[in-house]
MILUMBA-484496 format. One line per field, with one value per residue (C-alpha): x, y, z. Coordinates in steps of 0.25 Angstrom, whole numbers. Example, Ala and Ser with C-alpha at 12.3 -4.5 7.8 and 13.67 -1.06 7.14 Angstrom:
2
east <- (49	55)
north <- (-18	-4)
up <- (31	29)
//
This chain:
149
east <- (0	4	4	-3	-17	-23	-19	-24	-35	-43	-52	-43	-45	-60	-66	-79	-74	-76	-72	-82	-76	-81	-95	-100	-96	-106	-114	-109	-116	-107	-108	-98	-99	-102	-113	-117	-118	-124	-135	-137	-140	-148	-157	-156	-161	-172	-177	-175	-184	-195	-194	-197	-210	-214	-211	-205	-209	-202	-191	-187	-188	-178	-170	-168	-166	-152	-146	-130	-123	-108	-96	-91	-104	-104	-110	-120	-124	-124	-133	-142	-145	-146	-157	-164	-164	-169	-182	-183	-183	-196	-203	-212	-209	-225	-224	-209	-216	-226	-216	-205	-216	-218	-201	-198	-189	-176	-179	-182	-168	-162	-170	-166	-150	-152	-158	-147	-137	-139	-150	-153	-165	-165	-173	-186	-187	-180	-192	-202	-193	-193	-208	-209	-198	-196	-183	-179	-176	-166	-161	-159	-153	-142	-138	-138	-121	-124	-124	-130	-119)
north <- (0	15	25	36	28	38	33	18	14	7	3	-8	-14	-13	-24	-19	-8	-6	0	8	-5	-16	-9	-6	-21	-25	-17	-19	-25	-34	-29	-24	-7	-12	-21	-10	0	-8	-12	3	5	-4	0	15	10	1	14	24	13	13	29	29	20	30	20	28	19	9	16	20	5	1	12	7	-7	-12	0	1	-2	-2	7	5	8	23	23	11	20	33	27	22	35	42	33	33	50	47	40	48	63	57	56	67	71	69	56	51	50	39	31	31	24	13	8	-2	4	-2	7	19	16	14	27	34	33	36	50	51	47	61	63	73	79	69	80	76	61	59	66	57	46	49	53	38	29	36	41	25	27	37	31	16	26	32	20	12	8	6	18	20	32)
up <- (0	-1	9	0	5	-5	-18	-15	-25	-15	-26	-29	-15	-16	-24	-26	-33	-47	-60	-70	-80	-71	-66	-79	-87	-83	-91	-103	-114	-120	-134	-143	-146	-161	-156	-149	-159	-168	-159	-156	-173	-174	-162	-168	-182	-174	-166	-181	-187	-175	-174	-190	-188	-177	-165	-156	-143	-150	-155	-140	-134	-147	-142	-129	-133	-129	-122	-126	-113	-113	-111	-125	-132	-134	-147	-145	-134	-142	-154	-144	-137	-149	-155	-142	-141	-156	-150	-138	-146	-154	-142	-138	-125	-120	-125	-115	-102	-110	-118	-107	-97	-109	-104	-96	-84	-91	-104	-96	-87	-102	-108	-96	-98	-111	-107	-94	-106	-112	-122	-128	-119	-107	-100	-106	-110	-94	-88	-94	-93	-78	-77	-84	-77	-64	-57	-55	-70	-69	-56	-61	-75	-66	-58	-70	-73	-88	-98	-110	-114)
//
């Protein structure tokens, strides 16, 4: 041991201690980025088509189908919240509060970090999400280790 006691990492000691690396492993998905991006396209194409025909209910479940989680998906995770603002900025904001009820609570925890992930006017889809899901949404949101940006 040293006699500077201040300049001992006593994080090594400590077993429970553990690096941003090994806590958020466990979270990641197991793909390949390209496998990521490409799932991401062709979600984006499946929304574009459902928003052509007019169904934007339908278009928002797609969108929030098979969230990109991982720390080397950047663009994955950029396609998919672009898409996704895509269907949200269609929506009247009347109709948020109606649609957003309509989610399970994992697609408003999901549509909730989209908005927290920075889109574009979080300020009026998050108060219908809230008015919707409650304040456990933004609470399990926060708490939540995985990232979707």
């Amino acid at each position: 041991m040293t006699d500077n006691w201040r300049t001992i990492d006593i994080d090594q000691y400590d077993e429970d201690a553990y690096t941003e690396d090994e806590i958020l492993a466990e979270f990641e998905s197991g793909i390949s980025p390209q496998e990521a991006d490409s799932a991401a396209q062709t979600r984006s194409t499946d929304v574009r088509n459902f928003l052509t025909k007019g169904d934007l209910n339908n278009a928002l479940l797609r969108a929030l189908e098979d969230p990109p989680y991982g720390r080397q998906l950047a663009q994955a995770k950029q396609t998919s919240t672009q898409t996704l603002l895509e269907v949200l900025n269609l929506f009247r904001a009347d109709d948020i509060t109606n649609i957003i009820s309509t989610l399970s609570i994992d697609q408003k925890d999901l549509l909730m970090k989209y908005l927290y992930a920075g889109l574009a006017k979080p300020e009026l889809y998050n108060s219908g999400l809230v008015d919707a899901a409650g304040t456990g949404c933004i609470v399990r949101v926060m708490s939540d280790k995985r990232t979707i940006f």
